[in-house]
N, C-alpha and C positions, 0 to 999 in steps of 0.2 A: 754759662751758656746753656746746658743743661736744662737749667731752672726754665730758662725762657721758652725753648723749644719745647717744655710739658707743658707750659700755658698756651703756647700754642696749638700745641694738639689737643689741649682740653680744649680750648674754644672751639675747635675743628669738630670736634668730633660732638661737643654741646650743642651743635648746631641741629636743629631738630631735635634734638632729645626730648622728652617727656609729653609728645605725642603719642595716643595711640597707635598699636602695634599696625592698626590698617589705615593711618592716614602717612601717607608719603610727603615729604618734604619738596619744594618744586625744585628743578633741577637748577644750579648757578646757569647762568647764559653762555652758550657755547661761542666763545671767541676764536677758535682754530687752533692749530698745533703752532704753539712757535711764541703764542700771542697771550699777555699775563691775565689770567683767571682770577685772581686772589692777591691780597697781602696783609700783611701783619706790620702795624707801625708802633713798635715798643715805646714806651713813656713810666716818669715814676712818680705821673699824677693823670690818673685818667681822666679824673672831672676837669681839671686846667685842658687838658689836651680836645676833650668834647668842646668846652668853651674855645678852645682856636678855631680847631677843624672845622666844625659845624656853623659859625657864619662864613669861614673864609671860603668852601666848597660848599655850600648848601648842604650837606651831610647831617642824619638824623642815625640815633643811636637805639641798638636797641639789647636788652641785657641777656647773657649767654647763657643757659641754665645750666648750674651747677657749679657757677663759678663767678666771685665779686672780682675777677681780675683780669676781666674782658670785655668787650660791650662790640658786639656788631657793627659797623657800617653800613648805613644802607645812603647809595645814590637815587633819586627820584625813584626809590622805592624797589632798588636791587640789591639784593647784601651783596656788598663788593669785598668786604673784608672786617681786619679788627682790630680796635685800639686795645694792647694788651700791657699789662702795668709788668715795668724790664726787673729785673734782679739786678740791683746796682746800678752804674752810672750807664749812662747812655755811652753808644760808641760809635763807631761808621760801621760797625758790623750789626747792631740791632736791626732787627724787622726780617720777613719775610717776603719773600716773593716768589708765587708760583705762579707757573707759566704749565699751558695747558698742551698735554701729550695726547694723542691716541693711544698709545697703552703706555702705563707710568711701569711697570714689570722690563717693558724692553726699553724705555727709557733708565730709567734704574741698573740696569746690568751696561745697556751704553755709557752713562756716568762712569761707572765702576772703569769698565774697559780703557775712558780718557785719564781717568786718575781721582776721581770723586772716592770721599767714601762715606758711606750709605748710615745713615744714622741708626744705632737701635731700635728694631721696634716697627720700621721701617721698610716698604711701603705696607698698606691696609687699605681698607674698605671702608670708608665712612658710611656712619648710622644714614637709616632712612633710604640710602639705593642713590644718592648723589653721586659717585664714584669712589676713585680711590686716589690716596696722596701718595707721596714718597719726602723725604725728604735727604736729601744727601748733600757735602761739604765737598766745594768744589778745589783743586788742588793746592789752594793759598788758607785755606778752611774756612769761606766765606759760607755760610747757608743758602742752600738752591733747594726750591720748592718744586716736585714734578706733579700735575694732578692729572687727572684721567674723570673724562664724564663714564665712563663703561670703568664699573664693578672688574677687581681680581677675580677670574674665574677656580672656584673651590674653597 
């Protein structure tokens, strides 16, 4: 699980990367508090998986820099997420899904407070000024994704 959760935050964080320091990345679309921002759909054939995805949803792919073991989503031309190649067999616990907070920090210590606990490393700032993620393990140790368009301040 580990393995997965760095492919994921590489992708996460490849996102924009290797643009200049003065061009900003556009911001993902702000869907509300409550309501999923993102996800991650693990696989351990990404080009089988682009061949599904992409005629059955219209879905175009596009490559994460830095890394051969993830490809972007985009819907009609929105990155909504990421096919990311799993560590071992697939399981009902593979993938991601984040759901968008007003601040992931007080989201984050809320989890904590129900019984989540907060993965290493956990929450940060994504490159380029997009905001910030979290990521924390909900009390069965399911993966819960928390994001935030507004930057951890400091």
């Amino acid at each position: 699980m580990k393995r997965a959760l760095l492919l994921t935050v590489t992708a996460l964080m490849a996102i924009g990367s290797g643009l200049p320091a003065q061009v900003r990345a556009p911001m993902p679309a702000d869907v509300g508090p409550g309501r999923v921002a993102w996800f991650d759909i693990s696989t351990t054939n990404v080009t089988r998986a682009k061949e599904f995805y992409g005629p059955l949803f219209g879905w175009t792919f596009t490559a994460v820099a830095g890394t051969d073991q993830a490809v972007e989503i985009n819907s009609r031309g929105t990155a909504i997420g990421t096919l990311r190649r799993a560590d071992g067999a697939i399981s009902g616990f593979n993938g991601v899904v984040y759901s968008q907070v007003d601040d992931v920090r007080s989201a984050n210590d809320k989890a904590k407070a129900l019984g989540a606990t907060v993965v290493p490393g956990f929450p940060f700032n994504l490159p380029t000024g997009i905001g910030a993620i979290s990521l924390v393990l909900d009390p069965s140790g399911h993966p819960v994704g928390l994001y935030s368009r507004t930057r951890i301040p400091g």
